[in-house]
N, C-alpha and C positions, 0 to 999 in steps of 0.2 A: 406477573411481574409488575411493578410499582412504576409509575411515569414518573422520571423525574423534571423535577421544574427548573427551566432553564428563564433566566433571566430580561433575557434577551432572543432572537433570532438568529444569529451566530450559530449555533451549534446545528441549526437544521440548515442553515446554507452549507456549512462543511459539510454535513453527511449528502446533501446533494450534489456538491460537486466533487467527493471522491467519487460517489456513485454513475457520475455523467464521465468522468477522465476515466477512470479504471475501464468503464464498459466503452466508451470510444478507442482505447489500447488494444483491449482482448480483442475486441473486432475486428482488427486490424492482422491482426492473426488469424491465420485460418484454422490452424489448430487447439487455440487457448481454449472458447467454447466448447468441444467438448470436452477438457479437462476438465473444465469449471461445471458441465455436468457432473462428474464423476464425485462430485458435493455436495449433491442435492442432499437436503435434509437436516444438513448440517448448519449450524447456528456459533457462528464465532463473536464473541465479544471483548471490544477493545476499550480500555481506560486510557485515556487520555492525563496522566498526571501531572500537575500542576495547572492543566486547565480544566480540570474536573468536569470530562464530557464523555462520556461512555456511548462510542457508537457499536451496533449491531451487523452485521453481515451474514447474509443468505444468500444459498445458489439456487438460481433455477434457470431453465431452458437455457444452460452458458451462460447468465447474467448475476450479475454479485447486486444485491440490496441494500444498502447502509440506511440504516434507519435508528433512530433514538431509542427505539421500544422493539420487547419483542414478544413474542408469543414464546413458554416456552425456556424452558433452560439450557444456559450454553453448552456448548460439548466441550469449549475451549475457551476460556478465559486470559487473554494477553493485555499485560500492563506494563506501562512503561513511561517514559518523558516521550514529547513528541521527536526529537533526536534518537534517541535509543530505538523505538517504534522505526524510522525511517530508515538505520542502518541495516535494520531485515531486509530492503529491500536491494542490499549489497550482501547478498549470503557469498560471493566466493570474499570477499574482506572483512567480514561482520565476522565476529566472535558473540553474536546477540545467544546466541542458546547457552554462553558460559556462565554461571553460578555471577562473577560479579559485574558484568553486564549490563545491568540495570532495567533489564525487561524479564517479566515474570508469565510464566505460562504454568496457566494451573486446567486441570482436567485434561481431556485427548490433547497431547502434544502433538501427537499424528496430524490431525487437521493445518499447526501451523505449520509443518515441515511441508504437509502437499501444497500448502500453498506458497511456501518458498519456493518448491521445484515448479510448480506454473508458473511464478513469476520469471522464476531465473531462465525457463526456455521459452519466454517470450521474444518473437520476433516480429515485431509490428510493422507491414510494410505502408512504412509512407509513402513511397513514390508510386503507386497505382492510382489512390485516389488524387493525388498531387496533381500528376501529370493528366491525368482527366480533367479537371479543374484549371491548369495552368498552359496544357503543350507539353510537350518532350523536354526541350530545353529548360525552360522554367520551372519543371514540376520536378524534375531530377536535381537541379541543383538545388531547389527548394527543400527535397528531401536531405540532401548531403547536409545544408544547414542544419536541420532540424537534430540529423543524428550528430552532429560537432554539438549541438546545443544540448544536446542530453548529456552526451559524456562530460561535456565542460562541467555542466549542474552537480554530476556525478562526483564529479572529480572536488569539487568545490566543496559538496555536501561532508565528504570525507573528512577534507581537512578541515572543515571547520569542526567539524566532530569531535578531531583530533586535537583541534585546540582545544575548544571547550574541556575536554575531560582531562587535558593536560592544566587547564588551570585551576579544575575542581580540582583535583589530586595537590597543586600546589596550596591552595587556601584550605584545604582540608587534610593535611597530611595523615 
């Protein structure tokens, strides 16, 4: 497979810092890691459209790899806007697997769907390591924040979702 030349540094810092959040997440779970065995082998690749950056993903030992380049042909090819791409990560609100959705899954569609279901029974506890790090007190409400901070994001990410395609659909009737 062909390196492509990226202009800048940008596109390896993104692939390194999905690659350092997603694997700080799953771990945080005591169950994810062996889902995310249950992948081994498997080579998903994501288009990033309109910022023209195509990252790679690999499982092994429960760890996901994002990387620019792969060894190797995809099993699963997903394309999308970076919005469209982020509502997978809302599969019970996300209608992303429908026809005008604007995310495209070509080859094993299986691979995206299992990794929807890993995402979506993700339960990452933050208050263990929290509260090791902070005390009882502070590490728990530490953690309550963090989880208000995710659904707020959640919730935010939605509607703007919703706006956005509500105003594509008006300037493009």
């Amino acid at each position: 497979m062909s390196k492509p030349e990226y202009q800048t540094p940008l596109p390896a810092m993104l692939a390194l810092a999905l690659e350092t959040a997603i694997n700080q997440v799953v771990h945080l779970d005591r169950e994810s890691p062996a889902r995310i065995r249950k992948l081994e082998g498997r080579l998903l690749q994501v288009d990033l459209e309109g910022l023209r950056i195509t990252l790679f993903f690999t499982f092994k030992y429960g760890n996901v790899r994002v990387r620019l380049e792969a060894d190797g042909t995809p099993d699963t090819v997903i394309s999308g806007t970076p919005v469209a791409l982020f509502s997978m990560a809302e599969p019970e609100d996300g209608d992303w697997g429908l026809p005008d959705s604007k995310v495209q899954i070509n080859g094993d569609a299986s691979l995206a769907r299992d990794l929807e279901r890993i995402f979506s029974k993700l339960d990452p506890d933050w208050e263990g390591p929290l509260v090791g790090i902070l005390g009882d007190t502070a590490g728990y409400q530490t953690a309550q924040g963090i989880r208000h901070g995710v659904e707020t994001a959640k919730s935010t990410v939605r509607t703007a979702s919703q706006m956005l395609a509500d105003y594509l659909k008006e300037r493009n009737p």
